[in-house]
C-alpha positions as CSV (number, residue, x, y, z in Angstrom):
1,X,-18.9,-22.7,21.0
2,X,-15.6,-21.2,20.0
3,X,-12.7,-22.1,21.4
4,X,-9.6,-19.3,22.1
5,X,-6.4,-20.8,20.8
6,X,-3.1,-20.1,22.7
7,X,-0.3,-18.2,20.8
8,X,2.0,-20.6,20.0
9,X,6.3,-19.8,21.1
10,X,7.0,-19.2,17.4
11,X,4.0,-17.0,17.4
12,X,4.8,-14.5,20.0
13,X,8.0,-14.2,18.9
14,X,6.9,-12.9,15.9
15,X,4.6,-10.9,17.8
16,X,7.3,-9.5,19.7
17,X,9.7,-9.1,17.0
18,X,6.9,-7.0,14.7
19,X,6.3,-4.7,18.2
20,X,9.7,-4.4,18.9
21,X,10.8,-3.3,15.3
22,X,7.8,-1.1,14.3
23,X,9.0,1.0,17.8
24,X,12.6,1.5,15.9
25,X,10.6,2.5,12.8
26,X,9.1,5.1,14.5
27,X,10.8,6.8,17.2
28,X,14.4,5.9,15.9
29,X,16.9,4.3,17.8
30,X,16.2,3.0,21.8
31,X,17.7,1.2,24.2
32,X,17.1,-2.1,25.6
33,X,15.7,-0.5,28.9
34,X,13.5,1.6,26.6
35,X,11.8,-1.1,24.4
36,X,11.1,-2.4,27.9
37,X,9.0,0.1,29.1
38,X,7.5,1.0,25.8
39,X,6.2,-3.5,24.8
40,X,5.8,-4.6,28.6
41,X,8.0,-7.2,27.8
42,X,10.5,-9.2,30.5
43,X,14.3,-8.4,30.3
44,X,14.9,-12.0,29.2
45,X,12.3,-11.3,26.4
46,X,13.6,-7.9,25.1
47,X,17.2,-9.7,25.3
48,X,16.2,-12.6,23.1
49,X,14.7,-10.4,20.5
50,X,16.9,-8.3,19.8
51,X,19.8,-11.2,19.5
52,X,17.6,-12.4,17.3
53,X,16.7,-9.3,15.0
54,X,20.4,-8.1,15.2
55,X,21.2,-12.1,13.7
56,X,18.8,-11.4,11.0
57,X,20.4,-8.3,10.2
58,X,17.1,-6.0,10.6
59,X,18.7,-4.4,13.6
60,X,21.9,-2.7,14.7
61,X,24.0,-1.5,17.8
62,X,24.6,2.1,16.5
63,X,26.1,4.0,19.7
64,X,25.7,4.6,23.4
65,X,23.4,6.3,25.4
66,X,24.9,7.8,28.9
67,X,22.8,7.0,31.6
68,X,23.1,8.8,35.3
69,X,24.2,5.6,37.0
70,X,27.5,3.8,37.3
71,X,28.4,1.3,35.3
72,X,28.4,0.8,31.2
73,X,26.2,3.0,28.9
74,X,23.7,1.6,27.3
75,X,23.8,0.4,23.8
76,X,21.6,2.2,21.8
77,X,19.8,-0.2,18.8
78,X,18.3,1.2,15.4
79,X,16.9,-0.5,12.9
80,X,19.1,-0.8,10.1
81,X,17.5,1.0,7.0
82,X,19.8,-0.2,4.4
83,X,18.3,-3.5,4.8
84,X,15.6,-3.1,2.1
85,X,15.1,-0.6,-0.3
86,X,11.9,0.8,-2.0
87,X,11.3,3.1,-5.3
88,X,7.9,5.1,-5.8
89,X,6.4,6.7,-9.2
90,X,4.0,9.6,-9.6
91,X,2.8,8.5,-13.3
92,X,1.1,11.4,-15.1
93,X,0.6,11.6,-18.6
94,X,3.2,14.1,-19.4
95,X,6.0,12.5,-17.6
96,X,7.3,11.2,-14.2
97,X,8.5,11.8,-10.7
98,X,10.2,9.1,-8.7
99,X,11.9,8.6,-5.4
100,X,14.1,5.8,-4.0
101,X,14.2,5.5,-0.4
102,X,14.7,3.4,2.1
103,X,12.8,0.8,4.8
104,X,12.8,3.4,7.2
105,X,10.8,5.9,3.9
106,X,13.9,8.1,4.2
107,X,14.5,9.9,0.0
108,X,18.1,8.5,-0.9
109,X,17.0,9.8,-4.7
110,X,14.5,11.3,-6.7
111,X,14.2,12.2,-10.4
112,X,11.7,14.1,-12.7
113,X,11.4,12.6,-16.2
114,X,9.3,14.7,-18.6
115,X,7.2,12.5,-21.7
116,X,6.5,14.9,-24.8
117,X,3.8,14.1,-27.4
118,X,2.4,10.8,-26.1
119,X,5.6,9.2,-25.5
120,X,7.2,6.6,-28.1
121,X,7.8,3.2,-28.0
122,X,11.1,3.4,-26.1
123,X,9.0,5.7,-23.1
124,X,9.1,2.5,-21.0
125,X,12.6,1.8,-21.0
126,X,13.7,4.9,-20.7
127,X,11.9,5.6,-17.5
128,X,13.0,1.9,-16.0
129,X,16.8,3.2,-17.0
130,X,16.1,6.2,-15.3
131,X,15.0,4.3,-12.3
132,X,17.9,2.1,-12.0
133,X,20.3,4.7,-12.5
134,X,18.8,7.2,-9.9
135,X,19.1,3.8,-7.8
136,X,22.4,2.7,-8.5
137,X,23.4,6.7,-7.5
138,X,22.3,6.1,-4.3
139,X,24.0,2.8,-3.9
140,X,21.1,0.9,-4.5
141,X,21.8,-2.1,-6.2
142,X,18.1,-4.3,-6.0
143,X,14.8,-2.2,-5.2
144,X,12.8,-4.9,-3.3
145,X,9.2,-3.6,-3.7
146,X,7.9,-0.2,-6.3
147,X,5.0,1.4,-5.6
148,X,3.4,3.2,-9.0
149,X,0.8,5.7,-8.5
150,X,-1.1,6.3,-12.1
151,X,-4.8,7.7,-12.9
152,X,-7.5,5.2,-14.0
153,X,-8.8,2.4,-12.5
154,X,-7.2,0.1,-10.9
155,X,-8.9,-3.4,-11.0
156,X,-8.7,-5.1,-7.5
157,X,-9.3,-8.2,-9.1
158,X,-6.5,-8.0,-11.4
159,X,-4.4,-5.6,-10.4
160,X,-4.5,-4.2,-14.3
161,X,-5.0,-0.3,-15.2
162,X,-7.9,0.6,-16.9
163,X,-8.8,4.4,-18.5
164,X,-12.2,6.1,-18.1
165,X,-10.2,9.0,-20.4
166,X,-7.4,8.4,-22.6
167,X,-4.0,7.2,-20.8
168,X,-1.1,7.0,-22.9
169,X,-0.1,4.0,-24.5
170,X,3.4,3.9,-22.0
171,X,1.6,3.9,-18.8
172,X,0.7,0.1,-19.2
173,X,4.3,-0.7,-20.9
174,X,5.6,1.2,-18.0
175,X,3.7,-1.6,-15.9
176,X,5.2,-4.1,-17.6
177,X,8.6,-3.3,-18.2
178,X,8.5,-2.4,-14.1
179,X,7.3,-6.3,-13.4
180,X,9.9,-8.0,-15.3
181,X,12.9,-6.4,-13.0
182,X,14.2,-9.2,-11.2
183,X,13.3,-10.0,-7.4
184,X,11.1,-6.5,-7.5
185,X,7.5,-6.5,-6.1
186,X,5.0,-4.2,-8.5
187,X,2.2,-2.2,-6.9
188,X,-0.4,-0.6,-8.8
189,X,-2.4,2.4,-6.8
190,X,-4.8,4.5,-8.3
191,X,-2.9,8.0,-7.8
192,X,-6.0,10.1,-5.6
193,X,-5.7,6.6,-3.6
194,X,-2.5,7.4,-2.8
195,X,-2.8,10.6,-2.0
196,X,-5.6,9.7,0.6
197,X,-3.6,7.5,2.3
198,X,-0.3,10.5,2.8
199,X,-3.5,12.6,4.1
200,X,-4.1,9.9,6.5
201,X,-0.8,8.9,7.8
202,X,1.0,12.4,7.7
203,X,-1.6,14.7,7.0
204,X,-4.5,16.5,7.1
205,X,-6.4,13.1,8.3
206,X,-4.1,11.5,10.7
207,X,-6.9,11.8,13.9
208,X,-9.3,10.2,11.4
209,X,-10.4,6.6,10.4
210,X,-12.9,7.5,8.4
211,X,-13.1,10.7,5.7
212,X,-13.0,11.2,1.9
213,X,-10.2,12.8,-0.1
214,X,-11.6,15.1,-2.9
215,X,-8.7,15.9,-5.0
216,X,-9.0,19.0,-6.8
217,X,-6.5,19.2,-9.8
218,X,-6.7,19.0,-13.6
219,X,-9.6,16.9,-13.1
220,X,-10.8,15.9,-10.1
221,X,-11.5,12.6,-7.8
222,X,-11.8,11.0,-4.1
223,X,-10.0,9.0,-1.9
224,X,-12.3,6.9,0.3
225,X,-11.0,5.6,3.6
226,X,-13.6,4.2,6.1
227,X,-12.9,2.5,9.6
228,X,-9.1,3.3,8.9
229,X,-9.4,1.0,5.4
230,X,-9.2,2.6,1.7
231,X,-12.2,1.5,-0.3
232,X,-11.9,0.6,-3.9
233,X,-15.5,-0.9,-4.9
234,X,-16.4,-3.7,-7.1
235,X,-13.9,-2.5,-10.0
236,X,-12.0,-0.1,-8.5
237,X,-14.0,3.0,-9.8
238,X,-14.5,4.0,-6.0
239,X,-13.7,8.1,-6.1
240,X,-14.6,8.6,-9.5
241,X,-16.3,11.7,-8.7
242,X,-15.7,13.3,-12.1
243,X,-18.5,11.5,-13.6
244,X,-21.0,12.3,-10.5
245,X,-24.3,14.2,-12.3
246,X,-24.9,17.6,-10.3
247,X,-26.7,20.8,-11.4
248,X,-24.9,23.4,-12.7
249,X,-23.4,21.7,-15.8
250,X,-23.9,22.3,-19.1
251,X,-25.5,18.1,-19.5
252,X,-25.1,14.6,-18.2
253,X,-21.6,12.6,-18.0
254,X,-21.7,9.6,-19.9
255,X,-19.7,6.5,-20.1
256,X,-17.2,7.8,-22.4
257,X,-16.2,11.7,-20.7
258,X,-16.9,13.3,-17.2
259,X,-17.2,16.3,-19.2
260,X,-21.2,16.7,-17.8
261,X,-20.7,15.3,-14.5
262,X,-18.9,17.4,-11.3
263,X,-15.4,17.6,-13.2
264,X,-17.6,20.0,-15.5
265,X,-18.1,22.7,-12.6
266,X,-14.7,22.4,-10.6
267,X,-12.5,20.7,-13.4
268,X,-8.9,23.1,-13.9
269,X,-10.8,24.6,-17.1
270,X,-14.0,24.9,-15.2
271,X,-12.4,26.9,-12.1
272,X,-10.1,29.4,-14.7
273,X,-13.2,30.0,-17.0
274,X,-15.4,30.8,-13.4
275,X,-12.0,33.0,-12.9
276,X,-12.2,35.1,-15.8
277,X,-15.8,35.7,-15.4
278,X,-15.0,37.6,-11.6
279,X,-13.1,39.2,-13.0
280,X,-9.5,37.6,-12.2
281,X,-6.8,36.6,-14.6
282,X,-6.7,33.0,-15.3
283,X,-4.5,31.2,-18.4
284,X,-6.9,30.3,-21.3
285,X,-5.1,27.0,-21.4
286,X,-7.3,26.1,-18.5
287,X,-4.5,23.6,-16.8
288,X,-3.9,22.7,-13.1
289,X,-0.6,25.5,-12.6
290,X,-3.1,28.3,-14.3
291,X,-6.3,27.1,-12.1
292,X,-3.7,26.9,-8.8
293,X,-3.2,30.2,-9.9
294,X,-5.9,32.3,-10.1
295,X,-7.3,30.8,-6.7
296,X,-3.7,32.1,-5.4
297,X,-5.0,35.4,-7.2
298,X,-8.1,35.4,-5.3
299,X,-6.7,35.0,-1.6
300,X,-4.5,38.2,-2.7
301,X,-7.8,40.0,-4.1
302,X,-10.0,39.9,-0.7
303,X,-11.6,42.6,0.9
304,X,-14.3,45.6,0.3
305,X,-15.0,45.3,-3.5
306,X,-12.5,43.0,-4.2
307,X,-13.2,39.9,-6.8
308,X,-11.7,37.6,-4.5
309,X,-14.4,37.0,-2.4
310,X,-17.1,36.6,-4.9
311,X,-15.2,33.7,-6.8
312,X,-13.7,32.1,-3.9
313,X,-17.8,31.9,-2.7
314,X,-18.3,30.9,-6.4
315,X,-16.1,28.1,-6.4
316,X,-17.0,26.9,-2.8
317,X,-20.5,26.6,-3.7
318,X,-20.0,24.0,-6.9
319,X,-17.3,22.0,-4.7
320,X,-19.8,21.9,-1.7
321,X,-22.3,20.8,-4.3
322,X,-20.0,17.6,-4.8
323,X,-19.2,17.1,-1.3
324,X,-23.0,17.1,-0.5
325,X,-23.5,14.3,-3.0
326,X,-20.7,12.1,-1.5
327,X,-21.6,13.3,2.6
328,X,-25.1,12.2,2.1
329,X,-24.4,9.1,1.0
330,X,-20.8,7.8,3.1
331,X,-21.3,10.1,5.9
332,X,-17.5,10.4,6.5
333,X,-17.7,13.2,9.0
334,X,-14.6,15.0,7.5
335,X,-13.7,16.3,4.1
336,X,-10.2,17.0,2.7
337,X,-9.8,19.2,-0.1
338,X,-6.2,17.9,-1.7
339,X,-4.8,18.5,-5.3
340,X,-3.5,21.8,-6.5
341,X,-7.0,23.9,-6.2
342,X,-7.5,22.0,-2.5
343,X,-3.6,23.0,-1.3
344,X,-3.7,26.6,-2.8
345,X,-7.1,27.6,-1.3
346,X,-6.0,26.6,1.9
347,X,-8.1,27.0,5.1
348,X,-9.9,29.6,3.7
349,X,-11.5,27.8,0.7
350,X,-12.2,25.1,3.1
351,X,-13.7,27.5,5.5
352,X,-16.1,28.6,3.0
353,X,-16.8,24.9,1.8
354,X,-17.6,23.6,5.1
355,X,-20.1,26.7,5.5
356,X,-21.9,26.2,2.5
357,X,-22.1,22.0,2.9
358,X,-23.7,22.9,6.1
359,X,-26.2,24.3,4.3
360,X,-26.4,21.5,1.4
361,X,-26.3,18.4,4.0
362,X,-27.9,17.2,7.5
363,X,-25.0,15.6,8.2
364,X,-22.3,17.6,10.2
365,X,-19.1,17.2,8.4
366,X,-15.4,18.9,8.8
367,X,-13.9,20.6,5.8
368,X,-10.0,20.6,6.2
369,X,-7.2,21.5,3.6
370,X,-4.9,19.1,2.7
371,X,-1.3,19.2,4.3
372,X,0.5,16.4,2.5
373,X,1.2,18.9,-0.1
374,X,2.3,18.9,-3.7
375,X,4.0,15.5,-3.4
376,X,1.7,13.9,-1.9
377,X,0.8,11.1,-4.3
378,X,4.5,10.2,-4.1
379,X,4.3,9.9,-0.4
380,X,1.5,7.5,-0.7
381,X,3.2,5.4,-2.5
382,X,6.4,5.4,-0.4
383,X,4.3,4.4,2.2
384,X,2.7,1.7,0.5
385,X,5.7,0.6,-0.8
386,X,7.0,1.0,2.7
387,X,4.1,-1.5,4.3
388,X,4.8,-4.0,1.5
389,X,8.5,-4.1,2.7
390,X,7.7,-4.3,6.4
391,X,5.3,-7.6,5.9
392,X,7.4,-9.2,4.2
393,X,10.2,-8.8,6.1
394,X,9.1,-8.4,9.3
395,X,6.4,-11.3,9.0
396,X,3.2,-8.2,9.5
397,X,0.3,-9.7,8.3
């Protein structure tokens, strides 16, 4: 027989204080009267915490609010932002994008810092210097957590990046060089991860607990989130769709390259060779921009005759191929297209995808496009840096 156990007076304090302080978070400043009505807590309770919280310095008195009533106005209380500060990175293997913001994910700073050539052996420190000097711009003088968003696996065990390609050498000296900064908390995300969970807090997903991120870029990969929690597997390789064996390719993926698996019909080389074949103009280079673009191409070129249509039905059919695969085995009941590829097609790739996977699968699944945007790999990890912050100081667990 189990016994319930009584919340302790410490305990739903801290309770209250969490409820209390996530409200400021996220409808901005209220008054006393307000976070009355919104918790359900007493007058004597909603007094004592925010004494409390304004001793702690999490919260602030930041104006007055006029009420239709004689007497005082009410003091208005905000949580006070400047109280911790967080720093995110969008790694890629050409460079870097960064943001510093604070507890309240508001930018204060952001810089782009391009890596030619593989990097060298100064890559590392040069991006941390960057970092701190974006920071120190804004004021900032101690980041207290840094989320990093990179590609590769990212070992729950460990928390250590490995490569099913070939990363550059700085990504893991970036890693360390980020750990030895002084009172700063290191997160390591896999980058599609990330991306999922921007879909799911301020995107495309935010009605859904359950649904897959296909990210649809240079290469290509899945975010997993079921019952509201991101999935990583046994070794992090949850998502790695690139390697997933489908028809249509020209062989089999193998350990070493995803060159035979799905990345192999709707890779960026893939979708501007399928391009060129309807007809469309698509860079030989075969990257993300020139894939991006010649889907952009084909929303211009639809109609009566047009090669628009023909490869936007092309490329829906190898993507629903993929989906198919994943649907029939996680059943997620909606699908996000994300990346560059998923964001230019829009709703009307989608459209198309969701037809054809109707076709492929028994399972009824949503197709949606992404709305997080380009940046969304960044806003992940703002918002995981963001939840990081939040437990530790607000006591979350």
């Amino acid at each position: 027989m189990t016994t319930a156990r009584t919340a302790t007076p410490s305990t739903a304090r801290a309770i209250n204080d969490r409820l209390a302080l996530n409200l400021l978070l996220e409808q901005g400043p209220l008054t006393a009267t307000e976070l009355r009505d919104l918790t359900g807590l007493s007058r004597p309770t909603v007094a004592d915490l925010l004494d409390r919280l304004q001793r702690t310095g999490l919260v602030a008195v930041v104006g007055e609010r006029g009420e239709q009533r004689r007497g005082p106005n009410a003091r208005l209380y905000a949580l006070v932002a400047s109280r911790a500060h967080l720093a995110a990175f969008d790694v890629r293997s050409g460079g870097v994008s960064l943001v510093v913001a604070d507890l309240a994910g508001r930018t204060l700073a952001a810089a782009d810092l391009p890596v030619e050539g593989g990097g060298g052996p100064d890559t590392a420190d040069r991006i941390v210097r960057t970092l701190l000097d974006t920071a120190r711009g804004a004021g900032v003088e101690r980041l207290h957590t840094v989320a990093v968003g990179a590609p590769g696996l990212v070992d729950p065990a460990t928390g250590r990046l490995h490569s099913t390609g070939a990363l550059p050498a700085w990504h893991a000296e970036l890693l360390t060089a980020l750990r030895e900064l002084p009172g700063t908390e290191v997160i390591l995300e896999n980058e599609v991860n990330l991306a999922g969970r921007a879909e799911h807090r301020i995107g495309a997903a935010r009605d859904r607990d359950t649904f897959v991120l296909m990210w649809l870029g240079h290469s290509v990969g899945a975010a997993v989130i079921l019952d509201g929690r991101l999935r990583r597997g046994f070794s992090g390789g949850t998502g790695e769709i690139c390697f997933l064996p489908v028809p249509g390719t020209a062989g089999l993926p193998s350990a070493a390259s995803s060159a035979g698996g799905f990345h192999g019909l709707v890779g960026s080389a893939a979708i501007c060779e399928l391009a060129r074949a309807h007809g469309l103009p698509a860079d030989p280079a075969g990257d993300a921009s020139a894939a991006e673009g010649a889907v952009r191409t084909a929303l211009d070129a639809l109609g009566d005759d047009a090669p628009g249509g023909p490869f936007l039905g092309a490329l829906a059919e190898r993507i629903a191929i993929g989906a198919a695969s994943v649907c029939v085995v996680l059943d997620p009941g909606c699908v996000v297209l994300g990346g560059e590829i998923g964001r230019a097609g829009g709703a009307e790739l989608a459209g198309r995808v969701e037809r054809r996977l109707a076709e492929l699968s028994p399972l009824r699944t949503e197709v949606r496009a992404g709305t997080a945007g380009g940046g969304a790999v960044l806003a992940g990890a703002v918002l995981t840096a963001g939840d990081a912050v939040r437990r530790d100081l607000f006591g979350e667990p």
